[in-house]
C-alpha positions as CSV (number, residue, x, y, z in Angstrom):
1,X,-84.7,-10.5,154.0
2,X,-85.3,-7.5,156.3
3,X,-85.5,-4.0,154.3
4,X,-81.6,-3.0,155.8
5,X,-80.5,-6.4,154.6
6,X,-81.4,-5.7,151.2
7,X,-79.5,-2.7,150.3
8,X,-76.6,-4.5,150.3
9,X,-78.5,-7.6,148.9
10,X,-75.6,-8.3,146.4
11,X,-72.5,-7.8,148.3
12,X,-74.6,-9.8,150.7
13,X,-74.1,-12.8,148.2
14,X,-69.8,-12.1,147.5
15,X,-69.6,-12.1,151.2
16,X,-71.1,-15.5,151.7
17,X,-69.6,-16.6,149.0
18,X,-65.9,-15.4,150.5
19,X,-66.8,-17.1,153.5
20,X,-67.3,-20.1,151.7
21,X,-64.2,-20.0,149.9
22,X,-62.0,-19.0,152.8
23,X,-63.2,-21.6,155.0
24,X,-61.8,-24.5,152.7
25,X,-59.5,-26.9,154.2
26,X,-56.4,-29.9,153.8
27,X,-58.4,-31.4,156.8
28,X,-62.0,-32.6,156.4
29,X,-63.0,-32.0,160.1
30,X,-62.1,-28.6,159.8
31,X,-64.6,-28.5,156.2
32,X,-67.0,-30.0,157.5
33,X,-67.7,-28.2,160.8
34,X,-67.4,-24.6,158.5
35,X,-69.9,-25.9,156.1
36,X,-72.2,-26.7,159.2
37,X,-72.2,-23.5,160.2
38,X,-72.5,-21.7,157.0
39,X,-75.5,-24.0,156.6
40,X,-77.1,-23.0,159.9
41,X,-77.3,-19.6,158.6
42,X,-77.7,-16.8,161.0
43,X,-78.8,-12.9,160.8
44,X,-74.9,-12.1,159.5
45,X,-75.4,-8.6,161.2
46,X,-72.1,-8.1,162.3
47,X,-70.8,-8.1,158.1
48,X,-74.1,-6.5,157.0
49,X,-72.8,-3.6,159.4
50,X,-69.6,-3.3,157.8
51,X,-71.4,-3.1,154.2
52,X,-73.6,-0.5,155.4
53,X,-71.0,1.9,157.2
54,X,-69.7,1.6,154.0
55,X,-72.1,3.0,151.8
56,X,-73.2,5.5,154.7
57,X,-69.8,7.0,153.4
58,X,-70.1,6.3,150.3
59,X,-67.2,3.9,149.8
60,X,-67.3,0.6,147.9
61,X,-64.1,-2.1,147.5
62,X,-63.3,-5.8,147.8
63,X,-61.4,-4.7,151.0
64,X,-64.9,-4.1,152.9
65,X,-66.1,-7.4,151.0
66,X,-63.1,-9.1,152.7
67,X,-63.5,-6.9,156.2
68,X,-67.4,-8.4,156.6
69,X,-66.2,-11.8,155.9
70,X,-63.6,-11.4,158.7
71,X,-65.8,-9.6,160.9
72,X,-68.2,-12.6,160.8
73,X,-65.6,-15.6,161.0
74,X,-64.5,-13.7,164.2
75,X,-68.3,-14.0,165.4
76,X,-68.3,-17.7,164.5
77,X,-65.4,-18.4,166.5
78,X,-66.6,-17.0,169.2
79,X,-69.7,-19.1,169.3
80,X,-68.0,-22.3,168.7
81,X,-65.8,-21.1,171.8
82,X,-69.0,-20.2,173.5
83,X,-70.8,-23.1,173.1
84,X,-67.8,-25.2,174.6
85,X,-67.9,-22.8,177.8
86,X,-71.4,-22.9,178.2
87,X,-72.0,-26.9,177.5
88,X,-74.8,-25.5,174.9
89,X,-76.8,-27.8,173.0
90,X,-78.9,-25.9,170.7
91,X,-78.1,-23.0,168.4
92,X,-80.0,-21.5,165.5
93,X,-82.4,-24.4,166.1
94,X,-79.9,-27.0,165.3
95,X,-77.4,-29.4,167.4
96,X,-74.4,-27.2,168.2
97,X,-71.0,-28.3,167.1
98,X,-69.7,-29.2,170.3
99,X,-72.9,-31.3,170.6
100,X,-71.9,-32.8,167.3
101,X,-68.5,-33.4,167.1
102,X,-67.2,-33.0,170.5
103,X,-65.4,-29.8,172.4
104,X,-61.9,-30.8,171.3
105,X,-62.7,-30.8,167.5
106,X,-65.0,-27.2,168.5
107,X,-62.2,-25.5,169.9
108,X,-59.8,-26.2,167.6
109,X,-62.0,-25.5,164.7
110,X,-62.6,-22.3,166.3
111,X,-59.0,-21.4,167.0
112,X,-58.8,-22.7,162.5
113,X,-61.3,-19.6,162.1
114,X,-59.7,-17.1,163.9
115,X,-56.4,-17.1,162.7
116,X,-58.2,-17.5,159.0
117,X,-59.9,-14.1,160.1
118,X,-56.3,-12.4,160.5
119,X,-54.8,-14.1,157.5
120,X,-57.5,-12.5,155.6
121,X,-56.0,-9.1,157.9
122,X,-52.9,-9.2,156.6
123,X,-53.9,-9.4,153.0
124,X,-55.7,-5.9,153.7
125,X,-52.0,-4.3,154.2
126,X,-53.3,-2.0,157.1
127,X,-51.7,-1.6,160.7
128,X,-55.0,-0.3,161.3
129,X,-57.0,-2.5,160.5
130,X,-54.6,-5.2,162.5
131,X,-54.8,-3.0,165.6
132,X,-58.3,-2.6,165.9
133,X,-59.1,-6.5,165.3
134,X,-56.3,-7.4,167.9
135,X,-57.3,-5.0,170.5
136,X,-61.2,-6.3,169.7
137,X,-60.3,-10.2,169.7
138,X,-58.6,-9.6,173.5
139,X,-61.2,-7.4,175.0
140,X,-63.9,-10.3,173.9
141,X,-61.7,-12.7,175.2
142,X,-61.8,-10.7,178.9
143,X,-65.3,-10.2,178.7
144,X,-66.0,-14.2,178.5
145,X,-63.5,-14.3,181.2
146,X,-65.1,-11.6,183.0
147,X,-69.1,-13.5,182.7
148,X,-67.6,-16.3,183.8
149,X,-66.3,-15.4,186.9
150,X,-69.7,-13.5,187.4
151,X,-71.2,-16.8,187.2
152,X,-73.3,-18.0,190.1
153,X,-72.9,-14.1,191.7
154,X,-76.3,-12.8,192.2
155,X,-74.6,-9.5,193.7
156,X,-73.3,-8.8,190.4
157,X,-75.0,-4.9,189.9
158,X,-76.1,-2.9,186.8
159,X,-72.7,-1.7,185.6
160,X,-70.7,-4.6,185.7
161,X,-73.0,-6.2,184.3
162,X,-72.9,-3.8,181.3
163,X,-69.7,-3.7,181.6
164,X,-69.4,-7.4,180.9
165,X,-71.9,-7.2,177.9
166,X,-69.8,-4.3,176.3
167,X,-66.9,-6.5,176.3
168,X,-68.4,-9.8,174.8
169,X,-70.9,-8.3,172.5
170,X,-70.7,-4.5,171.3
171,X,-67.1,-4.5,171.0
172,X,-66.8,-6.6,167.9
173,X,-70.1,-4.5,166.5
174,X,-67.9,-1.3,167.3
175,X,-65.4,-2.9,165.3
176,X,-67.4,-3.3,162.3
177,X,-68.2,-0.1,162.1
178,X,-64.3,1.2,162.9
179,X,-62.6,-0.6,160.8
180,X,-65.3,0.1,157.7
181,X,-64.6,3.8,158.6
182,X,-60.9,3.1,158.1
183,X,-61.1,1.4,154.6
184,X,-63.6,4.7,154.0
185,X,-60.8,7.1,155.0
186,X,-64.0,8.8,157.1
187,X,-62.5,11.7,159.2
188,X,-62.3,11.1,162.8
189,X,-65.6,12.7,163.5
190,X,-67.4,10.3,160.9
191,X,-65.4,7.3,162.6
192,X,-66.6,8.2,166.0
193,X,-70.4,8.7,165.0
194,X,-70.3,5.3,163.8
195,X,-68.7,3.4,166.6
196,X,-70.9,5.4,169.2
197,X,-74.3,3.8,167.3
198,X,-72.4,0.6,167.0
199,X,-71.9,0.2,170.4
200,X,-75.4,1.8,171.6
201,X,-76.6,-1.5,168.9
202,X,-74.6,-3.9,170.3
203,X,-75.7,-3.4,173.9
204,X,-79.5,-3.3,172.7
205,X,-78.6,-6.1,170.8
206,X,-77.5,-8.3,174.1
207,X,-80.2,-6.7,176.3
208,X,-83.2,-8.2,173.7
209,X,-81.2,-11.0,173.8
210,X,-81.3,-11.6,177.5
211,X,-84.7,-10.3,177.5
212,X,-85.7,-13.0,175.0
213,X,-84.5,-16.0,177.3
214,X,-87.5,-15.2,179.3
215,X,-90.2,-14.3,177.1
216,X,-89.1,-16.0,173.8
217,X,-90.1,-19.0,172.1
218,X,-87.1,-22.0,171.9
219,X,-88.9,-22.7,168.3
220,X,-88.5,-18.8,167.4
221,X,-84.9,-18.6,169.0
222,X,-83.3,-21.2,167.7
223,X,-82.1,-22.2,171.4
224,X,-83.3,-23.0,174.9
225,X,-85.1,-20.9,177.0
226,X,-83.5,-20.7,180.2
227,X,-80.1,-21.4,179.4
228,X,-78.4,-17.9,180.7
229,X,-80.6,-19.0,184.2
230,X,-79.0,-22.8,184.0
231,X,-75.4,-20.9,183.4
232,X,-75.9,-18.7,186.8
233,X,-75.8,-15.7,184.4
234,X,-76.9,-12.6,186.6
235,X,-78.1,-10.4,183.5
236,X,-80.6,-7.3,183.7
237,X,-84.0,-8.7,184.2
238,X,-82.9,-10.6,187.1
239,X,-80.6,-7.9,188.8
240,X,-83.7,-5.7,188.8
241,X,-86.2,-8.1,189.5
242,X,-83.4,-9.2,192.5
243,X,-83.4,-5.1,193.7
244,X,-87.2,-4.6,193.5
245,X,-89.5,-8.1,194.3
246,X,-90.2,-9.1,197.6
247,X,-87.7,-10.8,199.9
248,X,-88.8,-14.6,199.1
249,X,-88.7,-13.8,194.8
250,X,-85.6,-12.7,195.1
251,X,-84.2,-15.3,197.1
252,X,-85.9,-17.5,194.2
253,X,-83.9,-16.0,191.8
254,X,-80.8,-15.5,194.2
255,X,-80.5,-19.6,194.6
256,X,-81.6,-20.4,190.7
257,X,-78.2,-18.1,190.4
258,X,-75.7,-19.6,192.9
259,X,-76.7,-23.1,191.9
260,X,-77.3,-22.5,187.8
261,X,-80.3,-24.0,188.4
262,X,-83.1,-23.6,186.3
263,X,-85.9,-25.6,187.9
264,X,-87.6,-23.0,188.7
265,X,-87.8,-21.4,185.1
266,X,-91.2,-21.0,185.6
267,X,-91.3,-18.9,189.1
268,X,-88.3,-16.7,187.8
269,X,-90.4,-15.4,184.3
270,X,-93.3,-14.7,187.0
271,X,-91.4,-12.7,188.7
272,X,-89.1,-10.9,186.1
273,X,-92.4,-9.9,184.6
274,X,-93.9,-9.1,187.9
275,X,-90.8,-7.0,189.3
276,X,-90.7,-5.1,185.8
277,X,-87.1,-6.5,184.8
278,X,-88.6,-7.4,181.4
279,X,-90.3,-3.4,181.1
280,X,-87.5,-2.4,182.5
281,X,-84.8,-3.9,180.5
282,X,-86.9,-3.1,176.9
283,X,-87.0,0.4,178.4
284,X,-83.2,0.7,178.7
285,X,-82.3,-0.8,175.2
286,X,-85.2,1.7,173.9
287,X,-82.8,4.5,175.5
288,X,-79.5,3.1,173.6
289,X,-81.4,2.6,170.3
290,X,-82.5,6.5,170.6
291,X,-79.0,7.5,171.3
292,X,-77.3,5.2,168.5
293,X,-79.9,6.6,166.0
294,X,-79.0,10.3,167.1
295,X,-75.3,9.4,166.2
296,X,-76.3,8.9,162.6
297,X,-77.0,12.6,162.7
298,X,-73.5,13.4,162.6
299,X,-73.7,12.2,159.3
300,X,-75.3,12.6,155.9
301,X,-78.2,11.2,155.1
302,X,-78.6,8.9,152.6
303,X,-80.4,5.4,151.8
304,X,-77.7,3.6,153.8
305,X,-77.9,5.7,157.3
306,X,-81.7,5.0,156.7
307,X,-81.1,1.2,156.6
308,X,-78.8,1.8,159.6
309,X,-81.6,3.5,161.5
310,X,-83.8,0.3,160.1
311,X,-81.6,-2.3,161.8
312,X,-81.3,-0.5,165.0
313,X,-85.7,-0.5,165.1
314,X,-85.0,-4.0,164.3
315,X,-82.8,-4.9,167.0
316,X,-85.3,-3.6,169.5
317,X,-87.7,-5.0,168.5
318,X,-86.9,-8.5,167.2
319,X,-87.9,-12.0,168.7
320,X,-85.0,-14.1,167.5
């Protein structure tokens, strides 16, 4: 357990246990697929962030117990969706579900989760609360729109591309810290610290990420190498490398793109490296993590923001 995980150690444990309870199921499919994917585990930052918002502002309820567990159920659905899209086979070092069971029972198991997530909403009584998860769940639902029409464009520059990330990933981290804020009553100025080092997280978060699908280990990740390159996904390392290697690298990595092709693994983590997409891409998450930790300065220090600042250094520098 990593030393921000373990502050919140014991809420930790009610929160995978709520998940547990709130997945249960009339239909076996539906049980079985949940218990799957409780069992495969998983870092469960997105409902550690909620607890530690929380205790940043020195707030404790069921309500952020429940808030975590919905936070997390809408992460799970989005993978089980994600998988489907992407044809993945391998996740957190196991088969996925799609790869078990099929897309048809993935999807729908998926849809099961998410509207779990906002019964769980409703019992929180807050319009709040419903607003922010609504306007969240559509704006990660354009992003995966938005990559997938990206797909197979290596002309796809910088900002859309963070644009793109924003959308599918630091959105839903931003909304951990939001709606944690709203079940704190913080003040608006607390509310907005938060979110800004949520989503300066949740863009390092995808950049290690992307970073890691050329330099990681597929025993370590949990997943295969490569699979962003056998998607067409133009992310950061291969933009740069695209903008700065010589003509016939980049038209290496402009093919492997257009034809989500990734024969040629091995010549595109030569040149990322060579080009300095992987330098340059650590270099820009370094910049996010720097400003997301200066957020925290808005607010008062305590044990909490520390574990905060622990899980951003984390992000940056993990390998998994």
């Amino acid at each position: 357990m990593q030393s921000f995980q373990s502050i919140v150690q014991d809420d930790f444990k009610k929160v995978n246990q709520l998940i547990i309870n709130r997945l249960e199921s009339n239909v076996d499919l539906v049980e079985n697929i949940g218990q799957y994917l409780i069992e495969a585990g998983g870092k469960r930052l997105r409902p550690t962030l909620v607890m530690l918002c929380a205790g940043a502002l020195n707030h404790k309820s069921d309500a952020i117990l429940s808030m975590a567990a919905i936070i997390e159920f809408i992460h799970t659905a989005t993978l089980l969706h994600d998988d489907v899209v992407d044809v993945s086979e391998l996740r957190r070092g196991r088969p996925t579900a799609n790869a078990k069971w099929g897309n048809a029972p993935s999807v729908l198991v998926g849809d099961f989760i998410y509207s779990r997530a906002f019964q769980m909403m409703v019992e929180l009584n807050s319009l709040a609360i419903m607003g922010e998860m609504a306007s969240t769940t559509n704006t990660i639902s354009e992003g995966e729109v938005q990559q997938l029409v990206n797909a197979n464009n290596p002309a796809i520059n910088e900002a859309q591309y963070l644009d793109v990330i924003h959308k599918k990933t630091a959105i839903l981290f931003e909304a951990a810290c939001e709606t944690s804020a709203i079940l704190a009553g913080a003040t608006p100025e607390k509310t907005k610290a938060l979110r800004t080092y949520a989503y300066h997280l949740g863009v390092t978060f995808q950049l290690m990420d992307d970073v890691l699908d050329y330099e990681g280990d597929s025993d370590t990740l949990g997943k295969n190498i490569g699979d962003d390159l056998g998607e067409g996904k133009p992310t950061l390392p291969l933009i740069y490398a695209m903008a700065h290697a010589n003509n016939d690298d980049a038209n290496i990595i402009k093919k492997a793109i257009e034809n989500g092709d990734d024969s040629a693994l091995d010549d595109v983590i030569r040149i990322v490296q060579e080009s300095g997409g992987i330098d340059y891409t650590k270099q820009c998450a370094q910049k996010h993590i720097d400003s997301a930790i200066e957020s925290l300065n808005l607010l008062e220090n305590n044990d909490y923001i520390q574990a905060m600042k622990d899980l951003a250094n984390f992000s940056l520098g993990r390998t998994s």
